[in-house]
N, C-alpha and C positions, 0 to 999 in steps of 0.2 A: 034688395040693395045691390048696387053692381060691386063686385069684388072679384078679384083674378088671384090665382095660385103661384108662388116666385121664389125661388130659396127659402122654402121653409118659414114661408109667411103669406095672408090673406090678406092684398092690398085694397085697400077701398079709393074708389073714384066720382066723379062726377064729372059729366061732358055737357056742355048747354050750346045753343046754336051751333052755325055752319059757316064753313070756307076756312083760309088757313088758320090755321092749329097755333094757339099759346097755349103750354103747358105752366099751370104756376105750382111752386114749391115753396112749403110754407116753415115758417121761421124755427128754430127747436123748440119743442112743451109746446108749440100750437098744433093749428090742425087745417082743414081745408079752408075750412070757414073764414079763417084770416082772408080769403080774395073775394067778402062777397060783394066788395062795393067795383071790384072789376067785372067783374063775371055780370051782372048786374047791366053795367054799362055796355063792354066788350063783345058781349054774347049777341049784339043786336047784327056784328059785322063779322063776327071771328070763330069759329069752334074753339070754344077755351074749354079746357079739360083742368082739373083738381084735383089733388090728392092727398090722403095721410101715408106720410114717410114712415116706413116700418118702425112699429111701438109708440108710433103717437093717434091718437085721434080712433078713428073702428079696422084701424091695418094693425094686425097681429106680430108678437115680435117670438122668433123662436127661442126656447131656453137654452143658450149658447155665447158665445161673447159676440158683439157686433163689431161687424169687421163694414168700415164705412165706403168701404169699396162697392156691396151692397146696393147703396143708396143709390149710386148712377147707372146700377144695374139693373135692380127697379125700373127708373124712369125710364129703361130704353125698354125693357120690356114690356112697359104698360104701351110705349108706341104701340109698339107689335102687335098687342094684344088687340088693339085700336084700329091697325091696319094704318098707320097714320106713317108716311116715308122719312118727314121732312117737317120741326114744327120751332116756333121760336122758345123759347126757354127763359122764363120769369121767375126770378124768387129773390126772396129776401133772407138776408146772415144766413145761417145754415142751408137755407131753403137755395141762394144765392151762389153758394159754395158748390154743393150739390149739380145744379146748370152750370157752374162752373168747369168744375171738372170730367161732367158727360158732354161736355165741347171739347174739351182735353182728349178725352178717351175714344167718342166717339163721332168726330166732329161731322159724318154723312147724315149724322140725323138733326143736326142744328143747324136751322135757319139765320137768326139771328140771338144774342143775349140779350138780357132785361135783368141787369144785375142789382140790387137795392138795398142798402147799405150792407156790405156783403163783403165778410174777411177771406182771401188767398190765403192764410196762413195764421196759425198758431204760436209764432216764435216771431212773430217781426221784429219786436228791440227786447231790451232787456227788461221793461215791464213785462212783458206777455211774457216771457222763457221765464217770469218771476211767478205773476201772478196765477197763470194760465193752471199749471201743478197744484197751488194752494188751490185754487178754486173745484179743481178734480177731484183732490180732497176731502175738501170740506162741503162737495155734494152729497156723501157717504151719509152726512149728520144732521144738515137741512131738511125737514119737514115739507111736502110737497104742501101744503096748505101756508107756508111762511114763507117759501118763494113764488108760491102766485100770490099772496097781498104784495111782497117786494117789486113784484115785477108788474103788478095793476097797477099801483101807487105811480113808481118810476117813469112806466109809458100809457097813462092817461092824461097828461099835461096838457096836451093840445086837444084830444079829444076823452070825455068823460066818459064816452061809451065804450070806452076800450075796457076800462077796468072788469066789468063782466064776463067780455068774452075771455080774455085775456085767468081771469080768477079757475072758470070752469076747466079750461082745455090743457092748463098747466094743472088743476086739482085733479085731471082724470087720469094722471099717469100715472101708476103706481110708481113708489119709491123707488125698489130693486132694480126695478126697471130701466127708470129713466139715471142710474147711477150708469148702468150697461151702457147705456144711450149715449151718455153725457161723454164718457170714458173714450169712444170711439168718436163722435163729434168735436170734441175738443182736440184731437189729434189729426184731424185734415190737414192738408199740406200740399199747396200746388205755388209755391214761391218760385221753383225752377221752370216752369209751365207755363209759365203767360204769354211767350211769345209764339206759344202752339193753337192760340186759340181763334183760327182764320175766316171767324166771320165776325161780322159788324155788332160792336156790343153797343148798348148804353147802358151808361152806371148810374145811377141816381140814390143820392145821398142826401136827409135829413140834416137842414142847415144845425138843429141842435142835437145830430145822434155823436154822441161823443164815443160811444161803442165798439164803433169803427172808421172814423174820420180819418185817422193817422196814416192809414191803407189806401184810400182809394184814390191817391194823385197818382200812388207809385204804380197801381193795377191800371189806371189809365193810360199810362206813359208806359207801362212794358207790354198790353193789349194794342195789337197794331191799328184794329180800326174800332178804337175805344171814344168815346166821348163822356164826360162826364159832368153833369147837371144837378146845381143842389136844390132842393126841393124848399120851401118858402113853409115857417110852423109847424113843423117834423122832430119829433123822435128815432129813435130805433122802431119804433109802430109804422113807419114813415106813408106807406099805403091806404094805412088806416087813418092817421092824424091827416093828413091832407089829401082826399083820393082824386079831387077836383083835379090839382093839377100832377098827380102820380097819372091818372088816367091821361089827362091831354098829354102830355111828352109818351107815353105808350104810345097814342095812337100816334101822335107826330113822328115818332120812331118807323112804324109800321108802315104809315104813309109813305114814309119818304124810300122805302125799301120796293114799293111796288112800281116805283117807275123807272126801275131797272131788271 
């Protein structure tokens, strides 16, 4: 199985077909497998590459605190690893954030974004600066087997086969773990950053992901060449619940990028 060595972690990946490079990044407590209905589709026109973000899915997390800086360090380094210059950058919520921010950081290796329902920030009103703490919290005491029913239950509405993958890839995290995880993912923060981020995104947001709706007019309006499209019987699963049209507006995206 392919896996590469990176800050004291064994990141695992997957790359299918050829030509330009989407890298997807997968949502928190999932794993790669969340892209396979793109990869799937994608892979017939694109090198699309996968991955688990360190301590989810078969990438190793080291026993230390996780510092989410990390994450976008990761994704540039698995370019490298790749030999890959320049690739467009897909994910979703955490997964989302993550692309987000290695367009922030590093923005000679991003082509374009593919942002999907995907929070800039941790604090945006005063729910989140409310809730966001409790919830850091009370991961401490949550059972990983009662937050993946919570979270099959929640985001297989539109599609029933979510619940499965959705149950295994959150039940394979250990506890400790994903408290580390959680600790340093719930604390991301690129609210001051948006107007740094100088290539061509689109955002696509689940008409019913209430999760993070309240963000994405403001990340489209402070993202210079942002566009943003809600996706039609979507959850927070939003790739998964509707991939038909998550797929066409990717490629519509990509298209319209190659004739300039």
């Amino acid at each position: 199985m392919p896996f590469f060595a990176h800050n004291d972690s064994e990141i695992y990946y997957e790359v299918a077909g050829s030509g330009d490079a989407i890298l997807f990044t997968h949502g928190a407590s999932w794993d790669h497998a969340q892209w396979r209905p793109q990869v799937e589709e994608l892979s017939n026109d694109y090198k699309t590459i996968v991955w688990d973000v360190r301590g989810h899915g078969k990438s190793t997390l080291p026993d230390r605190k996780v510092d989410s800086e990390e994450f976008s360090s990761d994704l540039i380094a698995l370019l490298q690893h790749l030999g890959i210059k320049q690739a467009h950058l897909c994910g979703l919520s955490m997964g989302g954030h993550i692309s987000l921010q290695t367009a922030i950081r590093y923005p000679s290796y991003v082509q374009s974004l593919l942002l999907i329902g995907t929070p800039f920030t941790n604090t945006y009103n005063w729910f989140e600066k409310l809730a966001i703490p409790l919830n850091r919290l009370s991961s401490r005491f949550i059972p990983m087997s009662l937050m993946a029913s919570i979270q099959a239950k929640t985001l297989s509405t539109f599609n029933k086969n979510n619940a499965d993958y959705i149950k295994k890839s959150v039940h394979s995290i250990p506890h400790k773990q994903w408290v580390r995880i959680w600790d340093a993912v719930s604390r991301m923060e690129s609210k001051e950053d948006l107007h740094k981020v100088s290539c061509p995104t689109l955002i696509l947001q689940g008409d019913h992901d209430t999760m993070t709706a309240r963000q994405q007019k403001e990340m489209a309006n402070k993202i210079p060449q942002a566009t943003l499209v809600y996706i039609e019987n979507a959850h927070h699963a939003t790739n998964l619940d509707n991939p038909v049209q998550v797929n066409k507006q990717i490629m519509k995206h990509l298209v319209s990028l190659e004739r300039f």
